[in-house]
Residue frames relative to the residue before (quaternion, step in Angstrom):
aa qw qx qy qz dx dy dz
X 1.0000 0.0000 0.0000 0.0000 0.00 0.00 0.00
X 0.6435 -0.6714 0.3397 0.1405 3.39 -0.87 0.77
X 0.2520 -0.7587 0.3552 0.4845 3.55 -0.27 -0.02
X 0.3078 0.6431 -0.5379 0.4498 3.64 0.99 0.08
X 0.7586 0.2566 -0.3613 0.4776 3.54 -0.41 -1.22
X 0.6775 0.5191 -0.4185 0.3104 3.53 0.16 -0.88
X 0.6256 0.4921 -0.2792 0.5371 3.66 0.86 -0.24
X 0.7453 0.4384 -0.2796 0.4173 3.55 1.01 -0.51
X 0.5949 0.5421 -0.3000 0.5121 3.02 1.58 -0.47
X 0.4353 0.5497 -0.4005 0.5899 4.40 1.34 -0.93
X 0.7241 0.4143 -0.2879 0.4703 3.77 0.09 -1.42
X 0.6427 0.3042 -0.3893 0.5856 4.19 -0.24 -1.07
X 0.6378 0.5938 -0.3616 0.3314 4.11 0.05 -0.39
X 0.7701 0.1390 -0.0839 0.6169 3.44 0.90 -1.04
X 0.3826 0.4759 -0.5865 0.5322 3.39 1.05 0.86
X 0.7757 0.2389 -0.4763 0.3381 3.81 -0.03 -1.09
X 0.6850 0.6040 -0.2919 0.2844 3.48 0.67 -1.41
X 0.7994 0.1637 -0.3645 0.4487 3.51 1.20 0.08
X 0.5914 0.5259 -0.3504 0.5009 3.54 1.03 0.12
X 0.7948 0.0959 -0.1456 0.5813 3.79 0.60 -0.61
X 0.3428 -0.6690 0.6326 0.1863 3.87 0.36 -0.20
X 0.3874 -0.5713 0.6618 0.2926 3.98 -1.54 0.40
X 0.7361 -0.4901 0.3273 0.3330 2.82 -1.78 -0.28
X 0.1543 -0.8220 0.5375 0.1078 3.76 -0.87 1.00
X 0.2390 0.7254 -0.6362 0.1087 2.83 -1.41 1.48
X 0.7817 -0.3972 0.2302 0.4221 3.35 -2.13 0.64
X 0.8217 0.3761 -0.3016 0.3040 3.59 -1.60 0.79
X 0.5950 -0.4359 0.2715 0.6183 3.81 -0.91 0.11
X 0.5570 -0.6346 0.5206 0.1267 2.92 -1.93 1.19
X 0.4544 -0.6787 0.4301 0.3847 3.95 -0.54 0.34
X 0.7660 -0.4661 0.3529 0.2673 2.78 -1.73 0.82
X 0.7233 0.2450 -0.1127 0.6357 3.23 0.69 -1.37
X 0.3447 -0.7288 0.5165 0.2885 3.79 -0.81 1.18
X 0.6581 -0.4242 0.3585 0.5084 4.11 -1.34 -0.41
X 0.6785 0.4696 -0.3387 0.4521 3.51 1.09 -0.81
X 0.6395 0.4468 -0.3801 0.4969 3.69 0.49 -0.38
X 0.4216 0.5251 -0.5099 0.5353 4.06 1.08 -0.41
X 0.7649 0.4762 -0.2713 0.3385 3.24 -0.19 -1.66
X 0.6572 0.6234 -0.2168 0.3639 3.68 0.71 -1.10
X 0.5263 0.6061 -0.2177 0.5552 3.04 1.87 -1.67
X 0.9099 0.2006 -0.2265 0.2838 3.17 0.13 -1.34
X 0.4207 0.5711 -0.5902 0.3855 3.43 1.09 0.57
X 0.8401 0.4077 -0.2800 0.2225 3.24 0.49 -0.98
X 0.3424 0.5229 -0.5324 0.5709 3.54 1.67 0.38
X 0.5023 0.5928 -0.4510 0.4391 4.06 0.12 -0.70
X 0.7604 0.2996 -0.1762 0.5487 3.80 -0.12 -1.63
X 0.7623 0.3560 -0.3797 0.3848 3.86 0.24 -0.59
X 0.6198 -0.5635 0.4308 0.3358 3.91 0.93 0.38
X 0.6796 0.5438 -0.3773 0.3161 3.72 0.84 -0.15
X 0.3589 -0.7694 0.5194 -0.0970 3.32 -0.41 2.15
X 0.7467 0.3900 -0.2290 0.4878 3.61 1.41 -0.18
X 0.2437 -0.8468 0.3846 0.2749 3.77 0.36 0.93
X 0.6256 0.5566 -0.3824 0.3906 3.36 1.41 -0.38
X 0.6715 0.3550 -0.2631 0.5948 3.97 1.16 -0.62
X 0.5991 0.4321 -0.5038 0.4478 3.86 0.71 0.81
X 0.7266 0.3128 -0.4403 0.4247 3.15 1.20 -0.82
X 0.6087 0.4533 -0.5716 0.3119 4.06 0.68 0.06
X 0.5107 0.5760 -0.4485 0.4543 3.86 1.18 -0.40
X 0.5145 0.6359 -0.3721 0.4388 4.12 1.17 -0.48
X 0.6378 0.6157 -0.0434 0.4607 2.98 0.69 -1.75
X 0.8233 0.2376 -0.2005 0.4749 3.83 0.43 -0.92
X 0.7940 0.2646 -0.1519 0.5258 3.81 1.53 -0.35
X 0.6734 0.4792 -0.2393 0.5095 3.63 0.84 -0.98
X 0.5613 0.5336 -0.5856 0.2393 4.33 0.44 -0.01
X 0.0109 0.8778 -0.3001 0.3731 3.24 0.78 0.62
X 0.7822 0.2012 0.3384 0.4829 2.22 -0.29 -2.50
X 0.8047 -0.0340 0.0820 0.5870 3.70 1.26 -0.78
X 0.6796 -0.6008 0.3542 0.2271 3.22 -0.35 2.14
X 0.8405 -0.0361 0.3347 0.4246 2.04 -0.19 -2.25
X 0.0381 0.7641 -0.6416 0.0550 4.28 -0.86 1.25
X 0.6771 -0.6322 0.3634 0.0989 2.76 -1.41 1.43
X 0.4138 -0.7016 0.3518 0.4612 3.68 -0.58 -0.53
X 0.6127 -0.4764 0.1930 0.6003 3.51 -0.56 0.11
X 0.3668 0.7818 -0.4159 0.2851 3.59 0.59 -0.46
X 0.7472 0.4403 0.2078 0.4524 2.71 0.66 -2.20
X 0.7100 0.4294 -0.2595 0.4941 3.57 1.13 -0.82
X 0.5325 0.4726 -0.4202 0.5626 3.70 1.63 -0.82
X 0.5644 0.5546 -0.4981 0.3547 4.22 0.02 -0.54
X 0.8490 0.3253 -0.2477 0.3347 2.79 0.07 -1.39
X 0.5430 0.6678 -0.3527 0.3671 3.51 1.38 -0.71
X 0.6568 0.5132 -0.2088 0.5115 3.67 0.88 -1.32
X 0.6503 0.5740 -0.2877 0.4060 3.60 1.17 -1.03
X 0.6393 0.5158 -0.1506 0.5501 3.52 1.28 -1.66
X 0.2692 0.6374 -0.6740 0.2587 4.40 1.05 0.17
X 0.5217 0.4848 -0.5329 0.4570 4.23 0.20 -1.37
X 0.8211 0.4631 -0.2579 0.2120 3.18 -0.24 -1.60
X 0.5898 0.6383 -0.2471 0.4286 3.46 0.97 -1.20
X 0.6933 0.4534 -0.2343 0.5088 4.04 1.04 -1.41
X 0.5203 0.5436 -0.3639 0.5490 3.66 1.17 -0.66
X 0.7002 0.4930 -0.4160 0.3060 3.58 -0.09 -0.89
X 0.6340 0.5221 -0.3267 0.4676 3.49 1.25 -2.03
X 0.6227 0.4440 -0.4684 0.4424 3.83 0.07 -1.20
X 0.7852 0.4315 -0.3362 0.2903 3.47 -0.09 -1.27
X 0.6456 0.4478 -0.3584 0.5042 3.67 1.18 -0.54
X 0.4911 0.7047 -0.2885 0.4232 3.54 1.35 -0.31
X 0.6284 0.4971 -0.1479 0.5798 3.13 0.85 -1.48
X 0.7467 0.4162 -0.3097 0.4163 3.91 0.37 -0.71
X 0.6063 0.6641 -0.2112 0.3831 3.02 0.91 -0.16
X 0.4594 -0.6812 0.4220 0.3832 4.27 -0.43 -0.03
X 0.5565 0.6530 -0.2963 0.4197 2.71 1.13 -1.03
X 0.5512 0.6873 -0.3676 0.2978 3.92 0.85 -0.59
X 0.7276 0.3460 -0.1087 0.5822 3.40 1.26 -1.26
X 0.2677 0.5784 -0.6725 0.3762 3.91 0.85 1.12
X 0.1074 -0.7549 0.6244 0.1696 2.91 -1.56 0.74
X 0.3737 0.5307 -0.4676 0.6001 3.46 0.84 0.78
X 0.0634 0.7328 -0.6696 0.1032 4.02 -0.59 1.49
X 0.2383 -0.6568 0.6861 0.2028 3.76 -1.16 0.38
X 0.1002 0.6111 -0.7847 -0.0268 3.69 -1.64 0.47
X 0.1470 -0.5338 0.8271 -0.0970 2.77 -2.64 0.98
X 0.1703 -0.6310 0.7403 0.1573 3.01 -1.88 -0.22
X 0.0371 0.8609 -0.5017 0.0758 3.71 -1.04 0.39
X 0.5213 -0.7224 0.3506 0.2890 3.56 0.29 1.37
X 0.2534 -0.6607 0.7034 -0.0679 3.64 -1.20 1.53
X 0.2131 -0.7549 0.6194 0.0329 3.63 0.51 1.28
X 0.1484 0.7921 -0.5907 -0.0398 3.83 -1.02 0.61
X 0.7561 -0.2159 -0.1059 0.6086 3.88 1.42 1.03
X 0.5644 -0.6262 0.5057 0.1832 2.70 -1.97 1.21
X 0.7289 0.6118 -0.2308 0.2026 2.92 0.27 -1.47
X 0.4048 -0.6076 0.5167 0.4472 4.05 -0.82 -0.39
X 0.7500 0.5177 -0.2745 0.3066 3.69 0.69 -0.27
X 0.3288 0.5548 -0.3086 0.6991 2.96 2.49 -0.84
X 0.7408 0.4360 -0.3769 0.3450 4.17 -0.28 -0.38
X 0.8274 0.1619 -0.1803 0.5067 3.47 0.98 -0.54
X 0.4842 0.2664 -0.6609 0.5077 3.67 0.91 1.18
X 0.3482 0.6770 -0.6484 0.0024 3.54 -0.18 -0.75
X 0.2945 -0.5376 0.6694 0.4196 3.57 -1.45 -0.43
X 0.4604 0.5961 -0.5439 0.3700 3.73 0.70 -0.24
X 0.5897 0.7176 -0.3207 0.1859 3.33 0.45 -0.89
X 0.7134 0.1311 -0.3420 0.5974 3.28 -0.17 1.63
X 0.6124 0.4924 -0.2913 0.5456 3.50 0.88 0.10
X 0.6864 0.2431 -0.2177 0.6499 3.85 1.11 -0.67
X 0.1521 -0.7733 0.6139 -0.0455 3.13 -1.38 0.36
X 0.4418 -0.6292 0.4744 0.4287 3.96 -1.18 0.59
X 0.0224 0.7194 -0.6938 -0.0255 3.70 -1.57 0.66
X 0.3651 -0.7787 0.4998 0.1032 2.95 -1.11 -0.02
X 0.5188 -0.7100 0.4655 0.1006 3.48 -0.38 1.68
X 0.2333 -0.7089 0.6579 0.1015 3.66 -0.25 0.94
X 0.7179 0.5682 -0.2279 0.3313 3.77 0.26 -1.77
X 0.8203 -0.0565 -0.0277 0.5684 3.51 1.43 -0.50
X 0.4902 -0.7638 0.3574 0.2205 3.44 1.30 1.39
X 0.3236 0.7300 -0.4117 0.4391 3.18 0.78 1.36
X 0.1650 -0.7368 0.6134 0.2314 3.95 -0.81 0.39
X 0.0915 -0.8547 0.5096 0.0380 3.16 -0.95 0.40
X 0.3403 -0.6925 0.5619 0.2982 4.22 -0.92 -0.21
X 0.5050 0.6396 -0.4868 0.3146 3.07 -0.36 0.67
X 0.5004 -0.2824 0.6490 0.4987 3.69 -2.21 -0.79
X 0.3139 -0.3457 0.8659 0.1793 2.80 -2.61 0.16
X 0.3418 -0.7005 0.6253 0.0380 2.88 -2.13 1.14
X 0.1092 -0.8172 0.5626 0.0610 3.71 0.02 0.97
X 0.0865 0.8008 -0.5895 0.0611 3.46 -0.66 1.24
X 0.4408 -0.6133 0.6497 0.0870 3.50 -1.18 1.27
X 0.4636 0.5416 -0.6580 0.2424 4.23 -0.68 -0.08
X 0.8409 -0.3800 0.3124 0.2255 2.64 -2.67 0.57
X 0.5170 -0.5076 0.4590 0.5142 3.67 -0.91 -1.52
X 0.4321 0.6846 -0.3194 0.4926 3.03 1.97 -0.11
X 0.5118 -0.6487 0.3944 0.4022 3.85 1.51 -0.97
X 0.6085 0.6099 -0.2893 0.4172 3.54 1.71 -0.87
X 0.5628 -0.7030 0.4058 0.1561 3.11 -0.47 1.94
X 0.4864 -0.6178 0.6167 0.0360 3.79 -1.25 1.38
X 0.5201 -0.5759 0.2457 0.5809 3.00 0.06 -1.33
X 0.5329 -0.6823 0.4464 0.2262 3.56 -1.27 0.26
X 0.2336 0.7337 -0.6269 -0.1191 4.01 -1.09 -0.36
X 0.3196 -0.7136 0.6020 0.1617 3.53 -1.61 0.43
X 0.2885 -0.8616 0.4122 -0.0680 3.40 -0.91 1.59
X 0.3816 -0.5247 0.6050 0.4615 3.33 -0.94 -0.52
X 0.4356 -0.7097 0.4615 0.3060 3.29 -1.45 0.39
X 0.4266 0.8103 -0.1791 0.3595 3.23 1.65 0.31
X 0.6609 0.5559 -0.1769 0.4721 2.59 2.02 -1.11
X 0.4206 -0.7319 0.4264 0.3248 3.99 -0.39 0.08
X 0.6271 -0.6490 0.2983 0.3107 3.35 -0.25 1.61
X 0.7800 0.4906 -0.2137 0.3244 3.57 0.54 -0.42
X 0.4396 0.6500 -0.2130 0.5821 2.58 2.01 -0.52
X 0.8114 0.3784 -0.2459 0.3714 3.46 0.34 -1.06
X 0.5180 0.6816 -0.2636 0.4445 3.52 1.93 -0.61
X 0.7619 0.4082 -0.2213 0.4515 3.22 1.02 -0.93
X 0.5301 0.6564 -0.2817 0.4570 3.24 1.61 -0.50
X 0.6605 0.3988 -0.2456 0.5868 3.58 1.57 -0.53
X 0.3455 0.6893 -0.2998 0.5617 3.48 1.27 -0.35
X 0.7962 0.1927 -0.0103 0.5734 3.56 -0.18 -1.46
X 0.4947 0.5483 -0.5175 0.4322 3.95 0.80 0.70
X 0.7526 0.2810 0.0522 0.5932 2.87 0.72 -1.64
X 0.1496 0.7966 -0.5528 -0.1935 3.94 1.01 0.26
X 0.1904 0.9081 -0.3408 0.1513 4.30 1.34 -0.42
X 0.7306 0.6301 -0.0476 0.2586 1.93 0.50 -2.94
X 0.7142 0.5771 0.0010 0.3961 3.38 1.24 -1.30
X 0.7682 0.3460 -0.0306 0.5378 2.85 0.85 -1.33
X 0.5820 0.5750 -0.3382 0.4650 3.85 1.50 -0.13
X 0.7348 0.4041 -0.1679 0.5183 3.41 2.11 -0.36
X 0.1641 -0.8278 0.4867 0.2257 3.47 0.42 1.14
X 0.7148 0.4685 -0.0379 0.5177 3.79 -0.63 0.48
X 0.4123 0.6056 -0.5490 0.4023 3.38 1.07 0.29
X 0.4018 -0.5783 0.7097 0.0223 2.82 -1.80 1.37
X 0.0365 -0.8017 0.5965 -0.0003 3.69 -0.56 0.25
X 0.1250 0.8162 -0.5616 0.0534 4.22 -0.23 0.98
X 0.2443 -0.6908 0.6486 -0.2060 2.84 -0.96 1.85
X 0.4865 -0.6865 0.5091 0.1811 3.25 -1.82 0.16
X 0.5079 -0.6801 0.1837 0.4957 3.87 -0.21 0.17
X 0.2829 0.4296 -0.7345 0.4425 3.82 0.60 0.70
X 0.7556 0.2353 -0.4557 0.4075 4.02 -1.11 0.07
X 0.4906 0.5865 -0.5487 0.3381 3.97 0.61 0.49
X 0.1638 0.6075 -0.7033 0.3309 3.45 -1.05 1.95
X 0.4826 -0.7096 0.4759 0.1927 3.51 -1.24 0.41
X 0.7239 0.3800 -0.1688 0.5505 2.91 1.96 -0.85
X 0.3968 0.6919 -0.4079 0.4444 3.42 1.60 0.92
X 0.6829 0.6407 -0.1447 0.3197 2.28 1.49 -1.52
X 0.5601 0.6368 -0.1763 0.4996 3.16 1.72 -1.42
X 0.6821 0.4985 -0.3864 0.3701 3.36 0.76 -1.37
X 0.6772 0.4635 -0.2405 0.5183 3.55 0.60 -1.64
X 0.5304 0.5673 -0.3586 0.5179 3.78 0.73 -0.27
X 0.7635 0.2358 -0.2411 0.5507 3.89 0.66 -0.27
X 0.4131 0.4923 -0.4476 0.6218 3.73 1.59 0.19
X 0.4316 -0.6224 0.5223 0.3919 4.02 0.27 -0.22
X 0.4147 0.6408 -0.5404 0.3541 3.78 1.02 0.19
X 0.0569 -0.6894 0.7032 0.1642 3.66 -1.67 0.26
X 0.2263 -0.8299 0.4560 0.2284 3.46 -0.59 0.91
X 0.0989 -0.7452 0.6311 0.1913 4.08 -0.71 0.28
X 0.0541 -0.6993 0.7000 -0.1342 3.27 -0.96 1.24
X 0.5596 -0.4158 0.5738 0.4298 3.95 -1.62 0.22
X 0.4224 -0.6175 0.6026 0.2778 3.18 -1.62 0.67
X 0.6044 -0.3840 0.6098 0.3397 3.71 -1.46 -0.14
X 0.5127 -0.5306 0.5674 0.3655 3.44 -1.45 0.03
X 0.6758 0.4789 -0.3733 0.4178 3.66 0.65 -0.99
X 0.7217 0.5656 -0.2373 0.3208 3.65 1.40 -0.23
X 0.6912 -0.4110 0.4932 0.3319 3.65 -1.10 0.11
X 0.3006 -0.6314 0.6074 0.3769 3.59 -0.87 0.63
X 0.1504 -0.8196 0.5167 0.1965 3.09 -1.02 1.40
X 0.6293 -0.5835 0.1717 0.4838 4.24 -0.95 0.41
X 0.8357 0.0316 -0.3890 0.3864 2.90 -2.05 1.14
X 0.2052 0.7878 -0.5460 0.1981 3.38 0.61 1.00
X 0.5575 0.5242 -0.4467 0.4634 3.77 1.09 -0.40
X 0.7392 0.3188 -0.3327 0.4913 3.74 0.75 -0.73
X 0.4189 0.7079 -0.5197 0.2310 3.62 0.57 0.58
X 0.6529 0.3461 -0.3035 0.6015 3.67 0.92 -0.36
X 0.6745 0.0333 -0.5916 0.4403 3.68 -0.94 1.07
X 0.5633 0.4651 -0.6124 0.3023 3.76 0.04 0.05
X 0.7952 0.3436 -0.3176 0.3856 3.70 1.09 -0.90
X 0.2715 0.7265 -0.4501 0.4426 3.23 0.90 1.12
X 0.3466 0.8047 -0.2731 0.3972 2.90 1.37 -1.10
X 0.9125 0.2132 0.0570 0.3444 2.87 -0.78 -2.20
X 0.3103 0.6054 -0.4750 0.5582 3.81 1.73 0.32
X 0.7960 0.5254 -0.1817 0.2393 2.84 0.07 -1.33
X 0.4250 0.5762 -0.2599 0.6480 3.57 1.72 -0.99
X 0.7332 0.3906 -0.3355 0.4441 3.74 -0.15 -1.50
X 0.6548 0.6324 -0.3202 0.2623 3.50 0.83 -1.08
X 0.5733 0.6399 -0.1883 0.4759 3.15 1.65 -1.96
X 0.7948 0.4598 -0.1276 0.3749 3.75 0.66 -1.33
X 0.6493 0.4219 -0.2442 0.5838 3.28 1.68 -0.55
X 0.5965 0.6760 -0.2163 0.3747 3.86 0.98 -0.86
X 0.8616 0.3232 0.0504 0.3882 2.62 0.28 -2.36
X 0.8166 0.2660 -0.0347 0.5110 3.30 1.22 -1.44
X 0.4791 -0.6727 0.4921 0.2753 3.87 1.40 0.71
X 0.2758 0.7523 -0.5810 0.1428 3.54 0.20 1.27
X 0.5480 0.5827 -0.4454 0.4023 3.18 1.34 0.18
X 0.7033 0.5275 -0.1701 0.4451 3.32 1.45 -0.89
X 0.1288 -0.9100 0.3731 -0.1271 3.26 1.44 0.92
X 0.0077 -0.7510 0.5905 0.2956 3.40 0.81 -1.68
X 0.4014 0.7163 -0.5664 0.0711 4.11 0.49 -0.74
X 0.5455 -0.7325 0.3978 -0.0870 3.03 -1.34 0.30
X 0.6577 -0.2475 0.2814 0.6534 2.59 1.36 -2.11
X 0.7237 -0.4557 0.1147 0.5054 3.54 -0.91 1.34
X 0.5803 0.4914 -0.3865 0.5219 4.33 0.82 -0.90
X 0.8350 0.4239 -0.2600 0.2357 3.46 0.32 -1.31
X 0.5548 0.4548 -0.3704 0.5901 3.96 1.75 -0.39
X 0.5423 0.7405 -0.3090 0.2493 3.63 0.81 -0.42
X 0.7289 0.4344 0.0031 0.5291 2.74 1.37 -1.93
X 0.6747 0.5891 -0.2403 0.3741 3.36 1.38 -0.95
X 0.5930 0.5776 -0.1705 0.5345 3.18 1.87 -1.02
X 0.7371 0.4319 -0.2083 0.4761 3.36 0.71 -0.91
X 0.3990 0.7251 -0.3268 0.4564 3.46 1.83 -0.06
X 0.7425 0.5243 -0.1597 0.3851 2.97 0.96 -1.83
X 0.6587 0.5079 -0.2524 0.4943 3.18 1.36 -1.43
X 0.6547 0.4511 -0.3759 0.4760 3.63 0.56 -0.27
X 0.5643 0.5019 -0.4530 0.4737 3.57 0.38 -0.43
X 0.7958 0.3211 -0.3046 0.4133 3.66 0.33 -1.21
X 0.5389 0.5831 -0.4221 0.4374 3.86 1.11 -0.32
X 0.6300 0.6364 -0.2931 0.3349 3.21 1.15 -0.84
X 0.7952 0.4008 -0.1125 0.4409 3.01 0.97 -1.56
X 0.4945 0.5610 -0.3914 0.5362 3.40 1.63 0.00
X 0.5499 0.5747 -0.3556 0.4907 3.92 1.17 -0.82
X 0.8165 0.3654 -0.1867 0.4062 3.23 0.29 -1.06
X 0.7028 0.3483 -0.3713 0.4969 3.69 1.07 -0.55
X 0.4936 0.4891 -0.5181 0.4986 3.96 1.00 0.52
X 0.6496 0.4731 -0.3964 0.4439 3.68 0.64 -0.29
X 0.6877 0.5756 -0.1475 0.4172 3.54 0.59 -0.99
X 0.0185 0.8593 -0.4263 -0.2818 3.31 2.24 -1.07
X 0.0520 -0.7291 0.6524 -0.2004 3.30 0.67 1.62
X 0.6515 -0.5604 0.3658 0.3573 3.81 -1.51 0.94
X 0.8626 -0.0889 -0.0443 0.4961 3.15 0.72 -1.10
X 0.4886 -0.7955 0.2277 0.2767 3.45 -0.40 1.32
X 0.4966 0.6529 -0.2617 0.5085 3.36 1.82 -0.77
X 0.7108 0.4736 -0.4244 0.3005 3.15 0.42 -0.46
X 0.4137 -0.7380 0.5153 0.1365 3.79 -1.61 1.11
X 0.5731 0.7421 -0.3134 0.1503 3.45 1.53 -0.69
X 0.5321 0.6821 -0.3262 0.3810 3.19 1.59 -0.43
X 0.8034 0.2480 -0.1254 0.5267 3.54 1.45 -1.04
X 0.4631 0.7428 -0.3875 0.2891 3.62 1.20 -0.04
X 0.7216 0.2745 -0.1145 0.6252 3.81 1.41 -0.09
């Protein structure tokens, strides 16, 4: 392990354990604390291991170190799926620390979270009724699975996040996160919001119009060049690029979930790892804050 990661992991460590704390409850406290979970599971995230059982013997032969004492897998999926509260707290909270929090200029997508191929994987799952078929524009492809709606800066450092059916209609699910968090919006006069044309409606527009949001999207052919359309392609590069980071670098396709706790936790894994490493390379005023190469080996 590197000394980069090893420094991000001390740092994401005495960030949670004194700024957000794990859960506390009655009786003997676990071996392995919530912040060292968390820590764990960023750093299986940056090292590429998609298999909890060969991370946790690859843990075991290099990382006691760093952790005494690791559970078995058994024991390491519980607590992981259990610690999901805990995981979303961290991202905001590394969010929040961060400049990048008070941009008012946000990018969103969505981007298929395949979770089985097969026909027989489709009708035992436990996903079932919760995943759904969609279809992959980006690589003309059907697929089973959720869509991943992410909110983050131009920097990449995740806003907030939610996991869908692909069934649902992208706008729908935006405003639904919108009207979670209705703040988020409304704490940024002037928010500029760039999207792609699945969110193109007039009465979206209106809605997010009365949220103080303005949305820039590509026009249509049948349309008017609408404003700051010339700078719309390298900003929406951008938010490829994020999908790219999360699908590439950190094996979100390779998830492994199971069941509604287990894609949850696995996803929100991913997103923390990269929120992390964006937290920490803005502190450090590393060149480029996205970047994973420093802790990925």
């Amino acid at each position: 392990m590197t000394t980069d990661l090893n420094t991000l992991l001390t740092a994401l460590y005495v960030k949670i354990d004194d700024g957000i704390g794990g859960t506390r409850c009655t009786g003997r406290p676990p071996r392995l604390s919530d912040s060292e979970l968390v820590c764990l599971a960023v750093a299986q995230a940056l090292l590429g291991f998609h298999s909890e059982a060969r991370w946790l013997r690859f843990a075991r032969a290099q990382l006691t170190c760093m952790f005494p004492y690791l559970p078995q897998r058994p024991g390491y999926n519980k607590r992981l799926r259990s610690a999901l509260p805990l995981v979303k707290r961290v991202i905001r909270e590394l969010a929040t620390d961060t400049a990048f929090w008070f941009d008012n200029v946000w990018i969103t997508d969505s981007t298929p979270v395949e979770c089985g191929r097969s026909r027989p994987t489709v009708q035992r799952s436990d996903l079932a009724g919760w995943a759904a078929y969609g279809f992959c524009r980006s690589h003309s492809r059907w697929y089973w699975g959720l869509r991943l709606f992410l909110i983050c800066t131009p920097a990449g450092m995740p806003i907030t996040w939610a996991l869908a059916s692909p069934k649902i209609d992208e706008r729908e699910v935006l405003a639904a996160m919108l009207d979670r968090e209705p703040h988020l919006a409304t704490d940024r006069p002037g928010l500029l919001l760039i999207a792609d044309k699945g969110f193109a409606s007039k009465e979206f527009e209106a809605e997010l119009a009365t949220r103080g949001v303005t949305l820039l999207r590509p026009s249509f052919k049948r349309e008017k060049t609408r404003p700051g359309e010339p700078l719309l392609k390298s900003v929406r590069q951008l938010i490829e690029s994020v999908n790219d980071t999360l699908k590439g670098q950190l094996g979100l396709e390779q998830h492994g979930g199971r069941t509604f706790e287990g894609v949850a936790v696995r996803v929100a894994q991913r997103i923390l790892a990269m929120a992390a490493a964006i937290w920490h390379n803005h502190h450090i005023n590393a060149p480029t804050t996205r970047s994973l190469i420093a802790f990925d080996h």
